[in-house]
PDB file of the backbone (N, CA, C, O) and the ligand in Angstrom, with CONECT records:
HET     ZN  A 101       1
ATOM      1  N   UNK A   1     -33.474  -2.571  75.953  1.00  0.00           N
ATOM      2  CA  UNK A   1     -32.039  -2.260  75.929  1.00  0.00           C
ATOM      3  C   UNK A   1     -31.364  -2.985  74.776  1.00  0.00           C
ATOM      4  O   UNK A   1     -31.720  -4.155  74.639  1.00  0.00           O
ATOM      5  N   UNK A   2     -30.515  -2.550  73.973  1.00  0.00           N
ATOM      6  CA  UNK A   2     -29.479  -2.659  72.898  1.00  0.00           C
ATOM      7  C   UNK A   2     -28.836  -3.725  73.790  1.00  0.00           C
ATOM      8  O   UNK A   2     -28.658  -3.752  75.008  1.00  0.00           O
ATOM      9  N   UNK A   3     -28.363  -5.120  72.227  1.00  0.00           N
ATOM     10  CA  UNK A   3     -27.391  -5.862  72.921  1.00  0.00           C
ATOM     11  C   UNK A   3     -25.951  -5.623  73.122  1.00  0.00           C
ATOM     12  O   UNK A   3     -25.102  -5.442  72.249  1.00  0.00           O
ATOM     13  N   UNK A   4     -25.825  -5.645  74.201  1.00  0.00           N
ATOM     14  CA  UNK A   4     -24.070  -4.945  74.783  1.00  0.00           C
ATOM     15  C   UNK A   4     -23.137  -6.254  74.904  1.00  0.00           C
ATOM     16  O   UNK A   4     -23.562  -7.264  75.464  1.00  0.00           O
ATOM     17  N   UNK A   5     -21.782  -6.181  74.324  1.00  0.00           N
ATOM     18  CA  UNK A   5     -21.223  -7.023  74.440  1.00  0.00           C
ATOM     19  C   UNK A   5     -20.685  -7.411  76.399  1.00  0.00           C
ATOM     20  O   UNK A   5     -20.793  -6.720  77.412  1.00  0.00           O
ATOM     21  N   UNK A   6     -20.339  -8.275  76.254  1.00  0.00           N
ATOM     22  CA  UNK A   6     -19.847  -8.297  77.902  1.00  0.00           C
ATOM     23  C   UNK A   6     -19.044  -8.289  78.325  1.00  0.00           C
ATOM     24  O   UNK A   6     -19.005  -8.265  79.555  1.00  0.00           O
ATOM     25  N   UNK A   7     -17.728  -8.308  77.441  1.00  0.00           N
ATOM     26  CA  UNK A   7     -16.359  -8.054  77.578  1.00  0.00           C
ATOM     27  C   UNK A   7     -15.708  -7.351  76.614  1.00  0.00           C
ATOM     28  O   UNK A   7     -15.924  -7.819  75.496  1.00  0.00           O
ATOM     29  N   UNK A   8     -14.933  -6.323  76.627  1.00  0.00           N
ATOM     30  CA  UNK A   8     -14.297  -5.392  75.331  1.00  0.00           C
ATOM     31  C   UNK A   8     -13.109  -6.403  75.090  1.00  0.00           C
ATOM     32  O   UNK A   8     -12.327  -7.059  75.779  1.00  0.00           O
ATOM     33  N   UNK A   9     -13.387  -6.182  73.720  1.00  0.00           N
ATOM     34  CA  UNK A   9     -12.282  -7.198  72.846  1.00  0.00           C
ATOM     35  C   UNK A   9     -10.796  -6.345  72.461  1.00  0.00           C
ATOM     36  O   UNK A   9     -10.471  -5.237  72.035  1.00  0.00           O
ATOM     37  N   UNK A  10     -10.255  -7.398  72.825  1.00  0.00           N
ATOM     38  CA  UNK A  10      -8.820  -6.177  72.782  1.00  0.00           C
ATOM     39  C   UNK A  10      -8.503  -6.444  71.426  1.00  0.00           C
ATOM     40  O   UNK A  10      -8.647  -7.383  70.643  1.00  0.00           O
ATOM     41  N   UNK A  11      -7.653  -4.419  71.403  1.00  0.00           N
ATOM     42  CA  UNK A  11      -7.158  -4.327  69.862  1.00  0.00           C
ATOM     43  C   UNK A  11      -6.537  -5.803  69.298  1.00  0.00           C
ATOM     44  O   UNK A  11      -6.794  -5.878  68.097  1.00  0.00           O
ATOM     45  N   UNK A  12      -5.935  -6.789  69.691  1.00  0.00           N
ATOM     46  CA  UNK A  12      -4.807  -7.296  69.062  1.00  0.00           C
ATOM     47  C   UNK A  12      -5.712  -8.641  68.797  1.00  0.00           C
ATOM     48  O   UNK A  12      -5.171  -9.438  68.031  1.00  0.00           O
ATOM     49  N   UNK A  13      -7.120  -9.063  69.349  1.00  0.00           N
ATOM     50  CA  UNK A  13      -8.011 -10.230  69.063  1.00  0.00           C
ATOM     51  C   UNK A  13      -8.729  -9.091  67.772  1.00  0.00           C
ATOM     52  O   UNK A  13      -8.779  -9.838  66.795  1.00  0.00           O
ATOM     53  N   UNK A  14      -9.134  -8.081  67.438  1.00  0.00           N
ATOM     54  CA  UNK A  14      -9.929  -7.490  66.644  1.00  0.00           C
ATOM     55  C   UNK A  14      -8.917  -7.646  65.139  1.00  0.00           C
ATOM     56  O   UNK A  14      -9.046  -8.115  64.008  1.00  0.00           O
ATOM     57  N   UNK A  15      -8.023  -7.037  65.832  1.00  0.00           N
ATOM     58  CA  UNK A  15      -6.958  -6.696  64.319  1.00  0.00           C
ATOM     59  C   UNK A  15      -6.834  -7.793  63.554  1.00  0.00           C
ATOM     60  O   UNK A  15      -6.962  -7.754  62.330  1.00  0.00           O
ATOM     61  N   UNK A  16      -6.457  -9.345  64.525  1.00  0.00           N
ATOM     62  CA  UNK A  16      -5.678 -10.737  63.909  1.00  0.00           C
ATOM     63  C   UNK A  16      -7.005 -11.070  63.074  1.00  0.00           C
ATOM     64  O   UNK A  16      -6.965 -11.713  62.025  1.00  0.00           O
ATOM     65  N   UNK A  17      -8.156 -10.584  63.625  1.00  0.00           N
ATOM     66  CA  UNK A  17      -9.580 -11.126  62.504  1.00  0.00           C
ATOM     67  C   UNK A  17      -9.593 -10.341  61.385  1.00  0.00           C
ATOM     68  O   UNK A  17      -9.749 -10.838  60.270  1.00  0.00           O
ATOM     69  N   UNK A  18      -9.434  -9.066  61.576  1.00  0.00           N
ATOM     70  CA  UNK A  18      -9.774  -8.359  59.988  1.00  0.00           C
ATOM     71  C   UNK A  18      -8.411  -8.892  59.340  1.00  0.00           C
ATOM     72  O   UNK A  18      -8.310  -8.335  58.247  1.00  0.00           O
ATOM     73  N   UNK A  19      -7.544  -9.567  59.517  1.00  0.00           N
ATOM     74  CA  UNK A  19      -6.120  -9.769  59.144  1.00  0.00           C
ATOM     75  C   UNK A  19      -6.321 -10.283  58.331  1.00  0.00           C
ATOM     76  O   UNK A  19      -5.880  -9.753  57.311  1.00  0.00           O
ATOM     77  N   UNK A  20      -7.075 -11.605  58.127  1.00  0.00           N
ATOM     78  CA  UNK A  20      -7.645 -12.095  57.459  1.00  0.00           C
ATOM     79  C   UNK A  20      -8.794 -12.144  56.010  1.00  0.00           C
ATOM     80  O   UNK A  20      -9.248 -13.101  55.383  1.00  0.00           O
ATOM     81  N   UNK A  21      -9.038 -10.212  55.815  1.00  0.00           N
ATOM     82  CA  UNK A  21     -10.134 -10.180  55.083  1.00  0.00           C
ATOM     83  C   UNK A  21      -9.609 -10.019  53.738  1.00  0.00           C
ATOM     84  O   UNK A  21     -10.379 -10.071  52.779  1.00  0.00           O
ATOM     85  N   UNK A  22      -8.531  -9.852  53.606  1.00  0.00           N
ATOM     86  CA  UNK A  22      -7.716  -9.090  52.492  1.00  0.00           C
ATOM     87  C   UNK A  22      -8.320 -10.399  51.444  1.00  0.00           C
ATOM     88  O   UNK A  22      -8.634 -11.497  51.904  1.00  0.00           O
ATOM     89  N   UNK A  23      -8.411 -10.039  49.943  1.00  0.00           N
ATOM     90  CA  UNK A  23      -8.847 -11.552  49.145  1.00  0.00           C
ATOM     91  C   UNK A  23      -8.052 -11.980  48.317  1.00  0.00           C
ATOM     92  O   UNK A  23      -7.359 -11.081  47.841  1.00  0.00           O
ATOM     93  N   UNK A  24      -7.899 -12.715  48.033  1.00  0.00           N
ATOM     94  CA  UNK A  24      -6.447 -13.966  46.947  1.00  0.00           C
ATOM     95  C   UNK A  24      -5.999 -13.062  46.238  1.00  0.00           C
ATOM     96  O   UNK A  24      -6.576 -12.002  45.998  1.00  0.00           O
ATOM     97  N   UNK A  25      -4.656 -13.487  45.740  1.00  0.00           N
ATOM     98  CA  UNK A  25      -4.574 -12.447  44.421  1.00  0.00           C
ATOM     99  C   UNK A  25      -5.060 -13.301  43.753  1.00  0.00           C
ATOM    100  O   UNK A  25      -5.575 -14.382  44.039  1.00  0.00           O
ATOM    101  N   UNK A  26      -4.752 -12.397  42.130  1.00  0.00           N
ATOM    102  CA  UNK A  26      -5.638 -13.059  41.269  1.00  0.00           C
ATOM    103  C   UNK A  26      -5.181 -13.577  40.384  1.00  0.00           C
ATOM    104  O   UNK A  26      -4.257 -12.943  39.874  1.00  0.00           O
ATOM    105  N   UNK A  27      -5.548 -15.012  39.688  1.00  0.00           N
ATOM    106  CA  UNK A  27      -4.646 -15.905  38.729  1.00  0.00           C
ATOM    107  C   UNK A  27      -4.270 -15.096  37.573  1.00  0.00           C
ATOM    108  O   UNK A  27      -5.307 -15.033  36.913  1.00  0.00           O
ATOM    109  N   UNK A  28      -3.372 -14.452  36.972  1.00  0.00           N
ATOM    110  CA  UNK A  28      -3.354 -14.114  35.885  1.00  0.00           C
ATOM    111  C   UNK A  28      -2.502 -15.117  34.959  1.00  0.00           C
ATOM    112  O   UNK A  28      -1.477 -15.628  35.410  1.00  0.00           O
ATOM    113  N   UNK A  29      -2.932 -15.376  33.704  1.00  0.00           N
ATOM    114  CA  UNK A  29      -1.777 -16.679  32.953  1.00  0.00           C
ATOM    115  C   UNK A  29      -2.308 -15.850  31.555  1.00  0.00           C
ATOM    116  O   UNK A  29      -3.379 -15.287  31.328  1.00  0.00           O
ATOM    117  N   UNK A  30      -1.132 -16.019  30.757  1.00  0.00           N
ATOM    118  CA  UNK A  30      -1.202 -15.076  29.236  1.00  0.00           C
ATOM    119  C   UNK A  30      -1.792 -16.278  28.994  1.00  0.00           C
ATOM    120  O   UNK A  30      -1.671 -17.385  29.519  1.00  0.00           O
ATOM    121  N   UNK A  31      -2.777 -15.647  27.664  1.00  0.00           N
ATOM    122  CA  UNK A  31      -3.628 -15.926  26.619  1.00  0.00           C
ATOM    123  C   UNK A  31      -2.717 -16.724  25.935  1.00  0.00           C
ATOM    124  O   UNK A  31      -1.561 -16.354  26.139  1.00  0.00           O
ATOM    125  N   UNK A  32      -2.859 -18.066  24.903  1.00  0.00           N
ATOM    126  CA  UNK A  32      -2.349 -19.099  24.584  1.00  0.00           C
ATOM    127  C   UNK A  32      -2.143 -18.349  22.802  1.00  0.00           C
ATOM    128  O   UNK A  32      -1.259 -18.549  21.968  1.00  0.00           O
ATOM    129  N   UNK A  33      -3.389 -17.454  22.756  1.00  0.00           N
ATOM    130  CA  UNK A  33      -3.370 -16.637  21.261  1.00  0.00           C
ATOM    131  C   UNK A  33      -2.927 -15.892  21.127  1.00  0.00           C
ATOM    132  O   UNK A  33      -2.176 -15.804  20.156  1.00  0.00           O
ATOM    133  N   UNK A  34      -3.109 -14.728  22.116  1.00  0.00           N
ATOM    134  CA  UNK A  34      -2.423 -13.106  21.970  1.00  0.00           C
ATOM    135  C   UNK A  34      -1.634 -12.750  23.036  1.00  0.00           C
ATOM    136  O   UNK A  34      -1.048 -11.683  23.221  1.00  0.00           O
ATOM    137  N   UNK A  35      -1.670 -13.726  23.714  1.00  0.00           N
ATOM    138  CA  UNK A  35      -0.507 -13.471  25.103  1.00  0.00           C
ATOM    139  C   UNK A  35      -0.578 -12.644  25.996  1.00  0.00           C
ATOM    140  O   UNK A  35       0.191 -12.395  26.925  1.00  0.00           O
ATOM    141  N   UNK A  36      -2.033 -11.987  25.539  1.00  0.00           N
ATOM    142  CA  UNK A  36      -2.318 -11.158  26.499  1.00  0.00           C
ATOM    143  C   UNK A  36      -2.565 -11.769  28.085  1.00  0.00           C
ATOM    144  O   UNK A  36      -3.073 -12.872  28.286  1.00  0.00           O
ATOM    145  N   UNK A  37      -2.115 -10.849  29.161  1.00  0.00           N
ATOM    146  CA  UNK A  37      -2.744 -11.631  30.297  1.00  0.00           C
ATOM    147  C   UNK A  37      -4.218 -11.365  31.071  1.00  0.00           C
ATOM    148  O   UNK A  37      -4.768 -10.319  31.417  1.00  0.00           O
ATOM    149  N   UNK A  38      -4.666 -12.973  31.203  1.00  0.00           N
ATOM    150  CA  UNK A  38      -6.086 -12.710  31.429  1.00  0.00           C
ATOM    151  C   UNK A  38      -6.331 -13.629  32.791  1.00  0.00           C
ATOM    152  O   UNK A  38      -5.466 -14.337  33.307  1.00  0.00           O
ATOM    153  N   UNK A  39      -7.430 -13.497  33.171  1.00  0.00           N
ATOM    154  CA  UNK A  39      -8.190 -14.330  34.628  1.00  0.00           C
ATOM    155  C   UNK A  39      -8.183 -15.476  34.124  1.00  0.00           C
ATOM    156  O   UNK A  39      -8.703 -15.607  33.016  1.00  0.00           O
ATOM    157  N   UNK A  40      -7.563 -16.688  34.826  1.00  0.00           N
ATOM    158  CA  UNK A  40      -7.458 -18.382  34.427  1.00  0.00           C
ATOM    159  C   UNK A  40      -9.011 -18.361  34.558  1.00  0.00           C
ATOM    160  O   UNK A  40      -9.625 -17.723  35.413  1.00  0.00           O
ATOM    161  N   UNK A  41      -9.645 -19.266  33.447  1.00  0.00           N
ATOM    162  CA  UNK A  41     -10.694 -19.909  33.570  1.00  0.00           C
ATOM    163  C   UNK A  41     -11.797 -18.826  33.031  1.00  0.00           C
ATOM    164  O   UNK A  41     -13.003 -19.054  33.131  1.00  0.00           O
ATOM    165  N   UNK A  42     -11.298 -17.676  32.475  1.00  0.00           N
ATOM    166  CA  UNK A  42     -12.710 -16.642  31.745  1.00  0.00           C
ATOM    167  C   UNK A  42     -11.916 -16.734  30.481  1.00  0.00           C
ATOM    168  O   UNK A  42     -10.817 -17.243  30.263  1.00  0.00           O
ATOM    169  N   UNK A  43     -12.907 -16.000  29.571  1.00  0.00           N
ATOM    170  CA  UNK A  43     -12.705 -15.902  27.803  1.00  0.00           C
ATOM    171  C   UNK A  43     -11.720 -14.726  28.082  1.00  0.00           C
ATOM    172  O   UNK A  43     -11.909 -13.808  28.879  1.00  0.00           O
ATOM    173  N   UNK A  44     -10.724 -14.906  27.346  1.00  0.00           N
ATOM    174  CA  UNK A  44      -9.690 -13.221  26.922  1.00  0.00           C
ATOM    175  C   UNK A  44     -10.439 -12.001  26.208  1.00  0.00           C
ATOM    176  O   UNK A  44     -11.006 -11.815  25.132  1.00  0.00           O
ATOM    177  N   UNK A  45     -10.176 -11.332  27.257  1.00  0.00           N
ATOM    178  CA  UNK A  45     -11.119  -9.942  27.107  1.00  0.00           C
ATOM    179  C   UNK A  45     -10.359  -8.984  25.180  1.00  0.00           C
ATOM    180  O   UNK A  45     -10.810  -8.160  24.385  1.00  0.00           O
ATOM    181  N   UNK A  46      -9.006  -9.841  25.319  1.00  0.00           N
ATOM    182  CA  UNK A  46      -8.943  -9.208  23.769  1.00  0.00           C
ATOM    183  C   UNK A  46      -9.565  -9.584  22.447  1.00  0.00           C
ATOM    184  O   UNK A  46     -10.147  -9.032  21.513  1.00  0.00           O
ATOM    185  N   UNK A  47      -9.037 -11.167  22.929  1.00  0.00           N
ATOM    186  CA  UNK A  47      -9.286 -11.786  21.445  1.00  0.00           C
ATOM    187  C   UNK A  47     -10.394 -12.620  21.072  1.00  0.00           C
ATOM    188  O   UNK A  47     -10.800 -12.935  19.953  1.00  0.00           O
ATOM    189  N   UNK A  48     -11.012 -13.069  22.794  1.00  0.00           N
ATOM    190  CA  UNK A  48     -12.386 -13.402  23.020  1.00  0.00           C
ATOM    191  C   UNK A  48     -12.230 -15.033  22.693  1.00  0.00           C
ATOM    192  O   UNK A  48     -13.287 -15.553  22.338  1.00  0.00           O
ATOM    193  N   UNK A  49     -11.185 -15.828  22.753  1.00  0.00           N
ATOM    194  CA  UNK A  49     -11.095 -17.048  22.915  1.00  0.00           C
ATOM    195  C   UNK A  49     -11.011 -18.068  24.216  1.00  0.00           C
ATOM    196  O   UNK A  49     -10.588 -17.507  25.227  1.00  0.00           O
ATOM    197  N   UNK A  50     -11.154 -18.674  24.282  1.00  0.00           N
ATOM    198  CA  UNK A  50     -11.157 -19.757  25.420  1.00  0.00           C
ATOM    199  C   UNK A  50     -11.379 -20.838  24.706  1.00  0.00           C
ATOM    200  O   UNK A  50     -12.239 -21.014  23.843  1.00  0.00           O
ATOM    201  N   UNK A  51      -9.960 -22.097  25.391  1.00  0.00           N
ATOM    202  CA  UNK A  51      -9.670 -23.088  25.217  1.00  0.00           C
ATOM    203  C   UNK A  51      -9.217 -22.749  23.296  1.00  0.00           C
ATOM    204  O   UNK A  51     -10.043 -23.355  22.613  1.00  0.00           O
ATOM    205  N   UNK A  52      -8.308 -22.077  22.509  1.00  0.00           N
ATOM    206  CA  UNK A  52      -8.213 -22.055  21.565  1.00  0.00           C
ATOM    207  C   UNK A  52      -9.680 -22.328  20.706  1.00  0.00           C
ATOM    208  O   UNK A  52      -9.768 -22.891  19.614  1.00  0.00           O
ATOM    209  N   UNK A  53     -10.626 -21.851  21.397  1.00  0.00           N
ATOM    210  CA  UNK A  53     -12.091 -21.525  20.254  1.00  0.00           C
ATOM    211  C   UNK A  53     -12.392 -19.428  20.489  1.00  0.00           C
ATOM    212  O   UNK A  53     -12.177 -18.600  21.374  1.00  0.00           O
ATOM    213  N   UNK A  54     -12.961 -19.435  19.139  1.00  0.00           N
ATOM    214  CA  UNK A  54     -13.102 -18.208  19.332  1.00  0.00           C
ATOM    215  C   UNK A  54     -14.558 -18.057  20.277  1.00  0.00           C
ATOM    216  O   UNK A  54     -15.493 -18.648  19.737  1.00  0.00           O
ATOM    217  N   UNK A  55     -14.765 -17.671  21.019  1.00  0.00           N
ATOM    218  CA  UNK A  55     -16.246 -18.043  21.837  1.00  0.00           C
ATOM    219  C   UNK A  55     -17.431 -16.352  21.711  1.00  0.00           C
ATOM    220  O   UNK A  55     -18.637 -16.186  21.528  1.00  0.00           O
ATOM    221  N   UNK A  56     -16.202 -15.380  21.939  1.00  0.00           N
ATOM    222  CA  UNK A  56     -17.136 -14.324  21.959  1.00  0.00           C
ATOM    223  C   UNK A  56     -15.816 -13.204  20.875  1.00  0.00           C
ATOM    224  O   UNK A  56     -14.604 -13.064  20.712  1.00  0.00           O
ATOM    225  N   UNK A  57     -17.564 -12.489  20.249  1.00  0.00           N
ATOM    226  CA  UNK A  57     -16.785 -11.845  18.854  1.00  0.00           C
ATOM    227  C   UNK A  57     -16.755 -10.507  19.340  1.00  0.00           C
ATOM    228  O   UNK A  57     -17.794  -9.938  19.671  1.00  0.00           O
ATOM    229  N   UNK A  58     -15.383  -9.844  19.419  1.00  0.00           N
ATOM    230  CA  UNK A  58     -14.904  -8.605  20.005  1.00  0.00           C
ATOM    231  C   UNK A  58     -14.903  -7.640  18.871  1.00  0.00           C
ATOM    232  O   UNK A  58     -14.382  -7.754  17.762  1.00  0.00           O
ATOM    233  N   UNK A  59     -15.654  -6.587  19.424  1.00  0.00           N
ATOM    234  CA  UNK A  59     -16.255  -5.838  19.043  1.00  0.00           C
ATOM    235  C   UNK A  59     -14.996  -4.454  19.092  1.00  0.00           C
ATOM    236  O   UNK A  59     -14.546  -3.890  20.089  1.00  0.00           O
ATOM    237  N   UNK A  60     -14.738  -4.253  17.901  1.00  0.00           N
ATOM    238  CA  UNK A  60     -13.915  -2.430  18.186  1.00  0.00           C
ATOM    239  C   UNK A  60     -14.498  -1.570  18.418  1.00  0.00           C
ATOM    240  O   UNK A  60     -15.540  -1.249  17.848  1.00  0.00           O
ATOM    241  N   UNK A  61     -13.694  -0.704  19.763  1.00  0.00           N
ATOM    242  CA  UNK A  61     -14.877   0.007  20.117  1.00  0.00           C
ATOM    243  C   UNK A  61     -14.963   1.357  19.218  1.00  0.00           C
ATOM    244  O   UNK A  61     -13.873   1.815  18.875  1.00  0.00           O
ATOM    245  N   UNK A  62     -16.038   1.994  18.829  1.00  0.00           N
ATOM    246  CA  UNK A  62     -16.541   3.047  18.306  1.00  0.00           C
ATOM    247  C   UNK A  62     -16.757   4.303  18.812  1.00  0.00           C
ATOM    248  O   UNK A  62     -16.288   4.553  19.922  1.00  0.00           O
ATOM    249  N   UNK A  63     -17.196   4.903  18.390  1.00  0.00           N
ATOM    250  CA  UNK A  63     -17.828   6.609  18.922  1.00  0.00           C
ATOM    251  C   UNK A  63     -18.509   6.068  20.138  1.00  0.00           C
ATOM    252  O   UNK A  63     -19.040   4.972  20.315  1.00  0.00           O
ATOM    253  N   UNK A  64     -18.276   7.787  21.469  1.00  0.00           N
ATOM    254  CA  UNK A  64     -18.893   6.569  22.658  1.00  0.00           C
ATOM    255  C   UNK A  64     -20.114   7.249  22.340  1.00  0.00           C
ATOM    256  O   UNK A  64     -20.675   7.774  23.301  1.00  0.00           O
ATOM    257  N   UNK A  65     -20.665   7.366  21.201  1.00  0.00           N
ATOM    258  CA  UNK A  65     -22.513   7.847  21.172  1.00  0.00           C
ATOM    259  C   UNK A  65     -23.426   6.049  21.642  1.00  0.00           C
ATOM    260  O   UNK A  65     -24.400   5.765  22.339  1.00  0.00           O
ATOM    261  N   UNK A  66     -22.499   5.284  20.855  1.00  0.00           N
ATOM    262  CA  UNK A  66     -23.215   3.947  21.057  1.00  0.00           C
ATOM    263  C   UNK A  66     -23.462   3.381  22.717  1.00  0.00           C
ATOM    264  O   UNK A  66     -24.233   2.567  23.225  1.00  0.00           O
ATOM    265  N   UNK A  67     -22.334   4.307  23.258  1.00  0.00           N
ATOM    266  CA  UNK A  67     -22.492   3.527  24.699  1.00  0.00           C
ATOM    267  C   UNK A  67     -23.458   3.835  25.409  1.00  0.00           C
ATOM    268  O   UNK A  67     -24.180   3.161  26.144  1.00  0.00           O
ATOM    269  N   UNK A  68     -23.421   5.720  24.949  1.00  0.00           N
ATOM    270  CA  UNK A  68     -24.719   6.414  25.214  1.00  0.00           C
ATOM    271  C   UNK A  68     -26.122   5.670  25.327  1.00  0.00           C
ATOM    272  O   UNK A  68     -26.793   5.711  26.358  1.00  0.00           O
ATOM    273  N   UNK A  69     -26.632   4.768  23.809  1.00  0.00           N
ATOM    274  CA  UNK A  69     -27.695   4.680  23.396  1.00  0.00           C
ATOM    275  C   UNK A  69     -27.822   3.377  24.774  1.00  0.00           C
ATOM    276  O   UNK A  69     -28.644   3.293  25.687  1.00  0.00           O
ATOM    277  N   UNK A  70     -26.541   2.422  24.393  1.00  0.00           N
ATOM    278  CA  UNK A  70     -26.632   1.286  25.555  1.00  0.00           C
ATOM    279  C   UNK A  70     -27.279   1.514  26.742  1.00  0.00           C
ATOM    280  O   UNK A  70     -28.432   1.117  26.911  1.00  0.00           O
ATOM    281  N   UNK A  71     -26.465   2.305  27.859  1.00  0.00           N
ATOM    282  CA  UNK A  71     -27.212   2.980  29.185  1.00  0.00           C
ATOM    283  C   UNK A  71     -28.677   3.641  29.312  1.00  0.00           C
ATOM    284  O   UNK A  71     -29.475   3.662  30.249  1.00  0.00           O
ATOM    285  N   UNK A  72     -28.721   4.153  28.058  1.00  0.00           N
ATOM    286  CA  UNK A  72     -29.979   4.893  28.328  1.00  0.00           C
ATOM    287  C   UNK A  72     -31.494   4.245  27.682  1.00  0.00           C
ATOM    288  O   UNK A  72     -32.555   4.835  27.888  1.00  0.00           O
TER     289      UNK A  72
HETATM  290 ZN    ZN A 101      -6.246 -13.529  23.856  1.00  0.00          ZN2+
END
């Protein structure tokens, strides 16, 4: 036999738990370079700096044949 609970849980003990699942919002704080706004604590998806260093070199995007070649 399947395990059966032993008492039905009422709507208003079920609901107050999923009440809870919803998740943070999310830090957004403009970029210190381009002011763009980005996630506290990742590199800026524009200009690709963090902490005023350039860290990752942003790429313009091109024909999407390249994205093609990427996936496949
Ligand atoms: Zn930026």
């Amino acid at each position: 036999m399947p395990p059966t609970p032993k008492k039905r849980l009422a709507k208003a003990r079920t609901r107050s738990r999923k009440a809870n699942w919803r998740l943070p919002a999310l830090t957004l704080i403009p970029c210190p370079k381009c002011g763009n706004l980005r996630l506290a604590h990742h590199v800026c998806p524009i200009c690709g700096t963090y902490r005023g260093m350039e860290v990752v070199e942003i790429e313009v995007k091109e024909a999407k044949k390249e994205k093609g070649k990427e996936a496949g």
